[in-house]
ROFILO-532389 format. One line per 8 residues: their letters; for each residue x, y, z of C-alpha. Coordinates in steps of 0.5 Angstrom, whole numbers. Layout:
BEGIN
A	X,Y,Z; ...;
This chain:
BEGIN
XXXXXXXX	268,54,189; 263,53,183; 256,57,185; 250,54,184; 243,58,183; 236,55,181; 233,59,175; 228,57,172;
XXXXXXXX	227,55,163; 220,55,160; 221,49,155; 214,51,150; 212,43,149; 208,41,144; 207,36,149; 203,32,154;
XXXXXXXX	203,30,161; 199,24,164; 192,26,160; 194,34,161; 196,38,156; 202,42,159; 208,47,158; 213,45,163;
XXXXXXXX	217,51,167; 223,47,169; 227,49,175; 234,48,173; 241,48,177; 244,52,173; 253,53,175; 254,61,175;
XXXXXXXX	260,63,171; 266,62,175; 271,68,176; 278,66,174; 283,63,170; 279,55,172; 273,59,170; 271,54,163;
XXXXXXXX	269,57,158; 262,58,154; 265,52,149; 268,47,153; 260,48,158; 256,47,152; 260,42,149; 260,38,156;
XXXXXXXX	252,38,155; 252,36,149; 255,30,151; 251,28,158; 245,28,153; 248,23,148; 250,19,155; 243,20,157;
XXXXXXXX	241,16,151; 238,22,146; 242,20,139; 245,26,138; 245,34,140; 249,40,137; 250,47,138; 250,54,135;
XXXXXXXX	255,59,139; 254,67,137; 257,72,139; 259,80,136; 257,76,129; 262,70,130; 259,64,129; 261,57,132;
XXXXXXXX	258,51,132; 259,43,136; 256,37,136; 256,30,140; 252,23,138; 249,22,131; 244,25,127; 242,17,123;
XXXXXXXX	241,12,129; 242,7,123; 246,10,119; 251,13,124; 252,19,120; 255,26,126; 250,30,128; 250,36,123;
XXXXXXXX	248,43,125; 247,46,119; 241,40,119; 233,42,120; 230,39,125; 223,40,127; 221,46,131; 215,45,135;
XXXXXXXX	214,51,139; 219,55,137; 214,56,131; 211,61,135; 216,66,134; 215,66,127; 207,66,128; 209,72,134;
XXXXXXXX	213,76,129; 208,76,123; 203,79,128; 207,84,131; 208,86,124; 201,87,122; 199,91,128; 206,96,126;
XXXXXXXX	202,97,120; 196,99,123; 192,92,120; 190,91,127; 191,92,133; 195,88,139; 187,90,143; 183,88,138;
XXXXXXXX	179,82,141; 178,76,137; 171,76,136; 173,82,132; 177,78,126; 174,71,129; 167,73,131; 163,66,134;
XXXXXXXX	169,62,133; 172,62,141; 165,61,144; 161,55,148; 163,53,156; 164,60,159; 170,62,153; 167,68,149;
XXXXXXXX	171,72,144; 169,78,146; 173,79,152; 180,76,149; 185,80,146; 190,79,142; 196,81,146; 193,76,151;
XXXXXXXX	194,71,146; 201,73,145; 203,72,152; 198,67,154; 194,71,160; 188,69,155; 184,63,159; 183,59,152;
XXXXXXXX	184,52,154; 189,48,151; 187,42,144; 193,39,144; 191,32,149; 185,31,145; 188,30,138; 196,28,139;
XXXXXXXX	195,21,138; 190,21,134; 196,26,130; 201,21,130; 198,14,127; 195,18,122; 200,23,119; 197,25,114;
XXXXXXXX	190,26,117; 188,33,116; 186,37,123; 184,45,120; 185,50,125; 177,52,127; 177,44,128; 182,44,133;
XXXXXXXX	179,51,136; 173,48,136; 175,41,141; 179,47,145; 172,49,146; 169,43,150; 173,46,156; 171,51,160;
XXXXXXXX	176,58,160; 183,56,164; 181,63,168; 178,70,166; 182,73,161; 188,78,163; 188,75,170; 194,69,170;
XXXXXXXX	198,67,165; 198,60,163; 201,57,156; 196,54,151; 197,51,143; 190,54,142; 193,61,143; 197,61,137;
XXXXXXXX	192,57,133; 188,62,133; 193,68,131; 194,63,126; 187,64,124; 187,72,125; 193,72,120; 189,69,114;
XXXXXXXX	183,73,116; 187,80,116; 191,78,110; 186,73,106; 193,69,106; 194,63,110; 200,63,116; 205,59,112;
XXXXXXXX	205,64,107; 206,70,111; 211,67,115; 215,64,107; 213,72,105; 215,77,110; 220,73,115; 224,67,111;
XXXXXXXX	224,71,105; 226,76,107; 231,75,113; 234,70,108; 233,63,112; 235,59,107; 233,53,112; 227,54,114;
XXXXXXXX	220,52,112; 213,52,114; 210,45,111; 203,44,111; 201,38,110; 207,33,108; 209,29,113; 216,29,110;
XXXXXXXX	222,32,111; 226,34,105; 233,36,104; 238,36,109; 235,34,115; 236,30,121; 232,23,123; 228,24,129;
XXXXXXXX	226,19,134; 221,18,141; 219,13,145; 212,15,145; 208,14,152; 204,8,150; 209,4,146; 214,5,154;
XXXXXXXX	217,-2,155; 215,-4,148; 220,-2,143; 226,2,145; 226,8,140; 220,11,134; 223,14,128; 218,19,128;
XXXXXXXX	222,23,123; 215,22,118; 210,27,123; 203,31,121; 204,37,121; 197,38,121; 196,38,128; 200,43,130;
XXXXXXXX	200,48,124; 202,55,128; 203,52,135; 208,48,132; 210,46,125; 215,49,122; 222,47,120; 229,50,121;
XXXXXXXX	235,50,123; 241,53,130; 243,58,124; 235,61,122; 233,61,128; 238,64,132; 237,70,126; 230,70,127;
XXXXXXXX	230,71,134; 235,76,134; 232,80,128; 225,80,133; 228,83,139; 233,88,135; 229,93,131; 230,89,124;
XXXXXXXX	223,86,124; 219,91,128; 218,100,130; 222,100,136; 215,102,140; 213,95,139; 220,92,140; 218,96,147;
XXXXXXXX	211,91,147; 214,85,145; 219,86,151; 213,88,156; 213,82,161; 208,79,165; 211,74,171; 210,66,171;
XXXXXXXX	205,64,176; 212,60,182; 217,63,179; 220,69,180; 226,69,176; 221,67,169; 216,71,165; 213,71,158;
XXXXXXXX	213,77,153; 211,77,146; 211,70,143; 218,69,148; 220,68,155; 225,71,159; 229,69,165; 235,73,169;
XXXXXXXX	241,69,168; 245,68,174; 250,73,176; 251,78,172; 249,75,166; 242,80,166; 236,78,162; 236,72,157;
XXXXXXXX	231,72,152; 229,65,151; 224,59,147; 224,53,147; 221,48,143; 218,40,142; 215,35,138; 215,28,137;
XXXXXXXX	223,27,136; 225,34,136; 227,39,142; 231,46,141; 231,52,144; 234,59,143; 237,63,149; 239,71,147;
XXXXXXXX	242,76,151; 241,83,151; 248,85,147; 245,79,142; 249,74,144; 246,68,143; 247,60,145; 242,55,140;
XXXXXXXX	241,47,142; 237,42,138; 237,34,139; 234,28,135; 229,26,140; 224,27,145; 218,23,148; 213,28,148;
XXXXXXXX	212,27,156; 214,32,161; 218,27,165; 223,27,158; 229,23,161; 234,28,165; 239,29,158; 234,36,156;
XXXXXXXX	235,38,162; 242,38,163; 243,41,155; 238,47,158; 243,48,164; 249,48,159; 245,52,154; 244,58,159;
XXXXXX	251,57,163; 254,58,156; 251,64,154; 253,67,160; 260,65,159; 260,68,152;
């Protein structure tokens, strides 16, 4: 008999929920791994929730399986709605929140060469910019940022549909802090844990004031270039997807009953710059992740930091590090080192293990609400039971 526990799985949104800027802590029925020789395999569990996503509607769904540096990829669905091409899972996709490991990882690295320090405040590298409403600079520090016990309240409900009838339009960083700034603090810093896109908004901003380089930069220079993430980008202003890519698709909140999908694959990127830009794919990052976790990026003093967790508020199972969540598998699978990410017609998700075994997803659509039909969910249930299994 097949035992069912609840684990929860912090899906990072760059999302929206009935006028609220969320992200989403899903409680999860996850299948624990089953002993014997009727036990599935990782595979066989993966590639069952690729299909329940595409069944659930989304055009396609794919998955990278890693173990002991083997690598192995399965598909279901497509990948063009028009074209009927497969779904490719070498393909880029957008990642949404799964840009702010990326964002996380130049941070950190700058602190291991002492160009700051994870308890600077961010008034000491913004001064005056997080201010107005009870929010004061002075009092939130990096590290807060980093895992979201900042307070800083979150832009994203006040621009995104603006963003998205207008891809070009341009939303500058301290634009999008200043519109966080009409809300009062979330909590004191330090005394809750909340996810906020303005959190890495500003890390963004604190990267260009320490280096004089914008994010992009940094991320293209210390991180794609030098961990070889030939699929990986960080565009700026182009809405555009170049290369090998798949189509993205969403049924935006006010176009419900209207039209049954959006092609969303043309997106502004502006709006979400460090909180959610950047393009990627299962291959790049899987590698990113590992290469933050595993002592490839970072001194093993601040490894230790990145892994130093505070719990999620309801959830006993969830808590957030550096730039990532961690949840305990079911069983005895132990930690899994997790980040999802969404935006407009894109969803992925990247779950690690402690040896380095690891399950990435992707799917070509999603529609920005965090009701989004079961199919993500289902996929995330199969993505952790798989990398169990592994």
């Amino acid at each position: 008999m097949q035992r069912t526990e609840e684990i929860p799985v912090a899906i990072s949104l760059i999302t929206r929920k009935v006028g609220a800027a969320v992200a989403v802590a899903v409680a999860v029925a996850v299948a624990g791994p089953v002993q014997g020789a009727s036990a599935r395999t990782a595979d066989q569990v993966m590639q069952d929730g690729l299909n329940t996503a595409v069944a659930a509607g989304y055009p396609g769904a794919t998955a990278l399986l890693r173990k002991d540096g083997v690598s192995r990829y399965l598909t279901a669905g497509v990948g063009d709605r028009t074209a009927r091409t497969p779904m490719d899972p070498k393909a880029q996709v957008r990642i949404g929140s799964n840009t702010k490991p990326f964002i996380g990882a130049v941070v950190l690295m700058l602190a291991d060469q002492g160009r700051l320090s994870l308890d600077d405040t961010v008034d000491r590298w913004l001064p005056g910019v997080v201010a107005g409403n009870g929010n004061d600079g002075k009092k939130v520090k990096i590290r807060q940022l980093l895992n979201h016990t900042s307070g800083v309240p979150d832009y994203l409900n006040e621009v995104y549909a603006d963003a998205f009838d207008n891809p070009n339009k341009p939303f500058p960083a301290a634009q999008l802090v200043q519109v966080a700034m009409r809300q009062a603090p979330l909590f004191p810093p330090g005394t809750n844990v909340s996810y906020s896109n303005t959190n890495f908004i500003l890390l963004g901003m604190i990267i260009q004031s320490v280096t004089g380089n914008g994010p992009a930069t940094e991320v293209t220079t210390r991180l794609v270039d030098r961990l070889g993430l030939t699929g990986t980008s960080y565009p700026t202003s182009d809405p555009k997807l170049y290369g090998n890519h798949v189509r993205g698709y969403a049924v935006p909140a006010y176009y419900w009953g209207e039209r049954p999908y959006v092609d969303v694959t043309t997106l502004n990127v502006q709006f979400s710059g460090a909180a959610g830009a950047m393009v990627s794919n299962l291959d790049d990052l899987a590698a990113l992740h590992r290469a933050l976790l595993d002592g490839t990026l970072l001194s093993p003093a601040m490894v230790e930091q990145v892994k130093t967790l505070v719990p999620y508020p309801g959830q006993s199972n969830l808590s957030f590090g550096l730039a990532h969540e961690v949840m305990n598998g079911p069983g005895a699978c132990g930690k899994i080192w997790s980040k999802g990410g969404a935006i407009y017609g894109y969803y992925t998700a990247v779950l690690t293990r402690e040896d380095g075994t690891q399950v990435a997803v992707a799917t070509n659509q999603f529609n920005m609400v965090a009701a989004n039909p079961a199919g993500v969910t289902r996929l995330t249930n199969a993505a952790i039971e798989a990398v169990c299994a592994l």
